[in-house]
C-alpha positions in Angstrom: 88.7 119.9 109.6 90.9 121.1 112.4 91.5 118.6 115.2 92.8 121.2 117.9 90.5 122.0 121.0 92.7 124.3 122.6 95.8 126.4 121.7 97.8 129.1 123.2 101.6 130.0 123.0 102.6 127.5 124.6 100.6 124.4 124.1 98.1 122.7 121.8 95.3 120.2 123.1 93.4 118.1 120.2 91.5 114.8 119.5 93.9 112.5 118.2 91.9 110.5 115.7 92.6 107.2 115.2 94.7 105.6 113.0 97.2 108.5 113.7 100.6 107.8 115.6 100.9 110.0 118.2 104.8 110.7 118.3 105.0 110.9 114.4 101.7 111.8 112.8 99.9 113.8 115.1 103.1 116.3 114.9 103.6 116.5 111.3 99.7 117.0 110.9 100.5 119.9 113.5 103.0 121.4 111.1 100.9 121.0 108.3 97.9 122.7 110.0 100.4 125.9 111.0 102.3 125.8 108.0 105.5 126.0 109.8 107.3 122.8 108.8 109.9 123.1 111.1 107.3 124.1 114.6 108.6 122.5 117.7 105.8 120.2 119.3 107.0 118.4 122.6 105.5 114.5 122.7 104.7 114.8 126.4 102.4 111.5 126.5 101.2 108.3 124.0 98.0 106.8 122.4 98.0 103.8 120.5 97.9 104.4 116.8 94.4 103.1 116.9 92.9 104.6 120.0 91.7 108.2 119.8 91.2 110.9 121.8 92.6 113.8 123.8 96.3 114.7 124.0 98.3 118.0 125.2 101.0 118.7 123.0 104.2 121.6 123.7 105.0 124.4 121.8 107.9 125.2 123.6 110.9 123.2 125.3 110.2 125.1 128.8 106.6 123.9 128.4 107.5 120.6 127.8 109.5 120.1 130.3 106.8 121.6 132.8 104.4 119.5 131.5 106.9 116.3 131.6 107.5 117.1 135.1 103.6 116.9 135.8 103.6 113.5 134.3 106.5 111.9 136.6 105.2 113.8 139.8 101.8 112.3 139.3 102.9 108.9 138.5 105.1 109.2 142.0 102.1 110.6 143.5 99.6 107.7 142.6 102.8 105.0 142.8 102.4 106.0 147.0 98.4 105.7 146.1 97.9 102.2 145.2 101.4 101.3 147.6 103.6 100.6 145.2 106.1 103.5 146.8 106.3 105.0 150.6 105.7 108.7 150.7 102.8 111.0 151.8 99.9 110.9 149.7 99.6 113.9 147.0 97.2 114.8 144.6 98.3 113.8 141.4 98.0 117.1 138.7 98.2 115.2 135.3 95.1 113.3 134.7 94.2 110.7 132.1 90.8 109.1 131.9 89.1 106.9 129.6 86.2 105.3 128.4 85.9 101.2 126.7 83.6 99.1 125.6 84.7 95.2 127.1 83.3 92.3 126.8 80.7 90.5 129.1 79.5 92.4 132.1 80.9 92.3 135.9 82.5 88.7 137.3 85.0 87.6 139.9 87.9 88.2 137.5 86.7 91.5 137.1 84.3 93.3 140.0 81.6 96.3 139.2 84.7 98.5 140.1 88.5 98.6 141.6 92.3 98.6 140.6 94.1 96.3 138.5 97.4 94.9 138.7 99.6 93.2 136.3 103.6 92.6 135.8 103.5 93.4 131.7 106.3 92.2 129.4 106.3 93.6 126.3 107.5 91.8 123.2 108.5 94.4 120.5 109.4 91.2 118.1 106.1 90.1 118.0 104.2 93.6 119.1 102.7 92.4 121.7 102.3 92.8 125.5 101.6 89.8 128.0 100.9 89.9 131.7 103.6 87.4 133.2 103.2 86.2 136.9 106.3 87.9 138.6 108.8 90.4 137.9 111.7 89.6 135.9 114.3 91.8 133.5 112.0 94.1 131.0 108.9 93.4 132.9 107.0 96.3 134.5 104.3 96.8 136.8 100.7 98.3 135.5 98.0 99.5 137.8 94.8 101.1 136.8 91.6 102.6 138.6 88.2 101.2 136.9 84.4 101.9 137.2 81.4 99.7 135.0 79.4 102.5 134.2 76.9 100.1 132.5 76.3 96.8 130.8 74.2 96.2 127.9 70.9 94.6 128.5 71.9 91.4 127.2 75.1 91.4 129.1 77.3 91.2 125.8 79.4 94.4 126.9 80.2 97.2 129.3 81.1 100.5 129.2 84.0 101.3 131.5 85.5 104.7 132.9 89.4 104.0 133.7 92.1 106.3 134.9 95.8 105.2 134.5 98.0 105.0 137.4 100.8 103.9 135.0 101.7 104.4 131.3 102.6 100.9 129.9 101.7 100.0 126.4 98.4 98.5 125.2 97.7 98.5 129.2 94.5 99.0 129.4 94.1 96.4 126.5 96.2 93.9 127.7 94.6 94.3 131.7 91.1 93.8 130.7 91.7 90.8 127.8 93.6 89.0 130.9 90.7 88.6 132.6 88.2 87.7 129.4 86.8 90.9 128.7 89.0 92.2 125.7 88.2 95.7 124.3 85.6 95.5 121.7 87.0 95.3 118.0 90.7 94.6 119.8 91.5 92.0 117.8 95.2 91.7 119.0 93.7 90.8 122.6 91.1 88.2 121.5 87.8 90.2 121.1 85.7 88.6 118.3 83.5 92.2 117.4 85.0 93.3 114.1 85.8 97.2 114.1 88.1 100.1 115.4 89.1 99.6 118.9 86.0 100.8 121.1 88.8 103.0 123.7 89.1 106.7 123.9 90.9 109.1 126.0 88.1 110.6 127.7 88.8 113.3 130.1 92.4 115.3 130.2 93.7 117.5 133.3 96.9 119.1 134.1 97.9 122.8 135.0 99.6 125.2 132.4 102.9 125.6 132.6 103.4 129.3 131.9 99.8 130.3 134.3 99.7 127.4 136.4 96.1 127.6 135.5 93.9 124.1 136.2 93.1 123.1 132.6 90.3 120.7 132.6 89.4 119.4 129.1 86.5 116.5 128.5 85.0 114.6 124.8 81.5 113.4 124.0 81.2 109.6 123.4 82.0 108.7 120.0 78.7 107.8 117.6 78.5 104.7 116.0 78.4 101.0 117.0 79.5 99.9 120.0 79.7 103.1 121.5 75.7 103.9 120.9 74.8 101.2 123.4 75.6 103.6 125.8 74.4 106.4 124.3 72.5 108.0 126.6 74.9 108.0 129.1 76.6 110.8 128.3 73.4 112.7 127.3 
């Protein structure tokens, strides 16, 4: 079954399912699909290997840059946001949203809604990322938006809607197991629920880079457990 959304001449966006790398699999399952083994498809952002979700891919070099340029311009544009940079505010134009399922329900470690901010070091010996308390060589700063949509009844988990300011890896992993509310089946980050990684890349926006169109692309809530707690949420 084909995994692509959308595709034109100069890009492809798809649901990356998990368990596929994104800079290695989800290309070569591109090439397959086309049957043109030697296709250029630009890696113009990641997802974990376990996460799923939507991606834009390039078909072009010129498009990749474009899109590339997006990227950087709205990571300046929300660095001047949350005041990590000086500038004049702008609208960022590449957008990445998800959804989670975290542990526990809202606390003083980790309010109904607001931004989090963490110095991450990441550890490629041991493949792992930990929040450290101040900036040193190889650490970088990670800032995210949240929302609790809900919380179950019994106040086991939440669903939360999160938009990245920054691109770190496991961030949004690492940011909410930091303040005891690891991702549901994220084993890595202490959560104790047994299964895939309850995390998706939600909502996608950018503009083309050939039309300068506003491309606006959005998924349903996976089905099964823990997601169905939420269920009708997204009905």
């Amino acid at each position: 079954m084909s995994f692509i959304i959308y595709e034109d001449d100069a890009l492809v966006v798809l649901d990356k399912p998990a368990g596929c790398s994104s800079e290695e699999g989800v290309p070569q399952r591109l090439r397959e699909q086309w049957g043109k083994p030697d296709a250029y498809v630009g890696v113009i952002h990641r997802l974990d290997t376990g996460v799923s979700g939507l991606m834009v891919y390039a078909k072009t070099p010129q498009a990749a840059a474009a899109l590339s340029r997006q990227v950087t311009r709205s990571q300046e544009a929300y660095a001047v946001q949350d005041g990590r940079a000086e500038g004049t505010p702008a609208a960022p134009r590449f957008i990445k949203q998800y959804r989670a399922v975290i542990a526990g329900g809202p606390d003083e470690a980790l309010p109904a809604e607001g931004t989090l901010r963490d110095h991450l070091f990441k550890d490629s010996r041991k493949g792992r990322v930990f929040p450290v308390s101040r900036p040193r060589k190889g650490v970088k700063e990670a800032v995210l938006e949240y929302r609790i949509a809900a919380t179950a009844e019994d106040g086991a988990f939440s669903l939360a809607d999160i938009t990245l300011h920054t691109g770190r890896t496991h961030q949004i992993r690492v940011q909410f197991a930091s303040r005891k509310h690891p991702l549901w089946g994220d084993g890595k980050y202490g959560s104790r629920a047994k299964g895939a990684i309850a995390l998706q890349s939600a909502r996608l926006q950018f503009f083309h880079p050939v039309s300068g169109e506003k491309m606006e692309f959005a998924l349903a809530m996976p089905a099964g457990e823990p997601w169905d707690l939420f269920r009708a949420l997204s009905r």
